[in-house]
N, C-alpha and C positions, 0 to 999 in steps of 0.2 A: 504494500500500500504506500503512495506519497504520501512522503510529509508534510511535503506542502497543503494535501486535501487533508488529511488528521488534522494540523496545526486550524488549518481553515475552521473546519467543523467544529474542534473544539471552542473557538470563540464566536460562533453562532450557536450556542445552545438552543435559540428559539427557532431555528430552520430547521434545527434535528429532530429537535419533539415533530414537528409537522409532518417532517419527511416518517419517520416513526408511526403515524399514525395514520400515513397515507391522505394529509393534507395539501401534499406539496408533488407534482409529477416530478418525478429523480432527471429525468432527461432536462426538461425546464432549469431545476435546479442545479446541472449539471455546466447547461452553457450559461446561467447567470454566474456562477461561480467561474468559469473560463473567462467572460469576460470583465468581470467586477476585481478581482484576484490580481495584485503583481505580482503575487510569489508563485502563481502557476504556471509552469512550464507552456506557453503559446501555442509550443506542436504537440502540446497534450489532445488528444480526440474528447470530444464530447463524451464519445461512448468508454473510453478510457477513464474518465474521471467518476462515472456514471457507474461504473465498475468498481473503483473504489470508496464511493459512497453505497454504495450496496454490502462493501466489505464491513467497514465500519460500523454502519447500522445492525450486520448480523451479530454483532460483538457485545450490544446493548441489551441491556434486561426488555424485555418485553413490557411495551405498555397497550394496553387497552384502549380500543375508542368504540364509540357511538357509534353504529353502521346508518347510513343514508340514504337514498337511492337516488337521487335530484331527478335524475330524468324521469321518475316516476310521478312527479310533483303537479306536471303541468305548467310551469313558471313562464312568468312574461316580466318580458322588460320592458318599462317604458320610458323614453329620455325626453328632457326638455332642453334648450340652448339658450345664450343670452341671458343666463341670471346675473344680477346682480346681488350682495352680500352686504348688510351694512348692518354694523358692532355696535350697541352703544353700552356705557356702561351702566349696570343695572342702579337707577332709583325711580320713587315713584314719579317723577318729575319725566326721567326718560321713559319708564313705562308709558306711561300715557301719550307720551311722544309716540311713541313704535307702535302702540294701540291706533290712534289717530291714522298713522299712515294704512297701518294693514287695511284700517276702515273702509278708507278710502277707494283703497285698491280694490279690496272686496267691493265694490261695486261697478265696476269696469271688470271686461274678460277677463283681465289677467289672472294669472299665479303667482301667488302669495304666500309665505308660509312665515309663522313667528313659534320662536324657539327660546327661552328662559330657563338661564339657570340657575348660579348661585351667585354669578361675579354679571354674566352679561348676559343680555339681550340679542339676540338676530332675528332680522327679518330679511326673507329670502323673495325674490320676484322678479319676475320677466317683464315689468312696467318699468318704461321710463321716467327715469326718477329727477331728471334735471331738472326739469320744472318746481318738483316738490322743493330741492335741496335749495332754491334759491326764495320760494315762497316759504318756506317756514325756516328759513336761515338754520337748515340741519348741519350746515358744514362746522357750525361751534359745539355743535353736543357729537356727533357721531364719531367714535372710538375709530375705526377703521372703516373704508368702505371697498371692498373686490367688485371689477368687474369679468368680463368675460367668460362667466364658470355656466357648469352646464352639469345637468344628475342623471345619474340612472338608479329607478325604481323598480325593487326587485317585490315582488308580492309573495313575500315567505308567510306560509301558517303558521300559525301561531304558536302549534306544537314542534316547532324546528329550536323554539328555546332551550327545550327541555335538551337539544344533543351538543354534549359539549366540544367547542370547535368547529362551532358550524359559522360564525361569523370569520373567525382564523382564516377557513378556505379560503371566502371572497378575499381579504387582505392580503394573504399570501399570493392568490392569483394574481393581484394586481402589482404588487411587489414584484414577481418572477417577470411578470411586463415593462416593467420599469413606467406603473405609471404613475404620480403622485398621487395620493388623495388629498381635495383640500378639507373636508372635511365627511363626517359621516355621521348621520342620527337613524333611528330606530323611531318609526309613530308605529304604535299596535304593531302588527305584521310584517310590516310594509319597512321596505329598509330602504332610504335617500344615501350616494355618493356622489360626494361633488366633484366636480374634477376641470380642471380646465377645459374652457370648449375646444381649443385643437386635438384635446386629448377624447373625446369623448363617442366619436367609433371606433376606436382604438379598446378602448374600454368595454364596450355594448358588446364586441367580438369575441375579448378575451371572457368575457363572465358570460357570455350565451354558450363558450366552448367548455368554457368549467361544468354550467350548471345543466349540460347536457340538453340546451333550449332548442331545439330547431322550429324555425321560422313555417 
């Protein structure tokens, strides 16, 4: 076995539990590691490396997982483009601010979505907001604002919570893509990932290919 793939694996402990529990395709994870790696050999084969991450893994104590079947699910994905993202920081002063706008919105087509935590506020939406920003002078309260992000909506049952490492998959799928996420919530079932919009069939491709969706 390379050292260089031992050395590698051992300081990704959280790739191994995945790969371990069959969250992670080995060949994916094979040329992520070829080319994320400078300590691996370049004329090393995909299927070389693939090989001894296979070695490695037989060496570990066995862990258990939750069996799944995704493509038995039925799943759909739905994406939207053009969101914008805008933070404020949570009081009741900005609450009501971020209440106000979604109102707003809420009554025009758009999509909208408001999100509350502990520290901040988001409110998410495909409305043009320039208007608003300069009629309620939001540029002095808004924490942060993103544009150009785009989501895809996965419609997971509700019994997919109960199996552990089921959210892992998506994030590692999108990892082994190298796609960022900028963000990701959970409403009931239903899972939102934000991702930049050049990034955003890039995305729809790799989690229709994981979660076994065909069109």
């Amino acid at each position: 076995m390379s050292n260089a793939i031992k050395a590698y694996l051992k300081m990704n402990p959280l790739l191994v539990k995945y790969a371990q529990i069959g969250l992670v395709n080995l060949t994916s994870l094979s040329r992520y590691i070829k080319k994320n790696s400078s300590e691996i050999d370049k004329n090393s084969s995909v299927a070389a490396i693939g090989m001894d991450i296979r070695r490695y893994l037989s060496q570990l104590p066995k862990l258990h997982r939750s069996t799944f079947i995704f493509s038995q699910l039925h799943l759909q994905l739905v994406t939207r483009s053009n969101l914008q993202e805008l933070i404020f920081n949570k009081s009741p002063e900005n609450r009501q601010t971020a209440l106000d706008i979604f109102n707003q919105i809420s009554r025009t087509k758009h999509f909208t979505c408001l999100v509350e935590g502990e520290k901040e506020i988001v409110l998410l939406t495909d409305y043009s907001i320039n208007d608003l920003l300069k009629k309620m002078d939001l540029k002095k309260i808004i924490y942060y604002h993103t544009s150009g992000l785009g989501f895809i909506s996965i419609d997971f049952p509700l019994k997919l919570r109960k199996v552990v490492g089921v959210y892992s998959f998506i994030t590692s799928a999108l990892l082994l893509a190298n796609i960022p996420i900028h963000s990701f919530h959970t409403i009931g079932g239903e899972i939102l990932i934000l991702v930049k919009n050049e990034d955003l069939i890039k995305t729809q491709e790799t989690l229709a290919s994981s979660l076994g969706i065909i069109d």
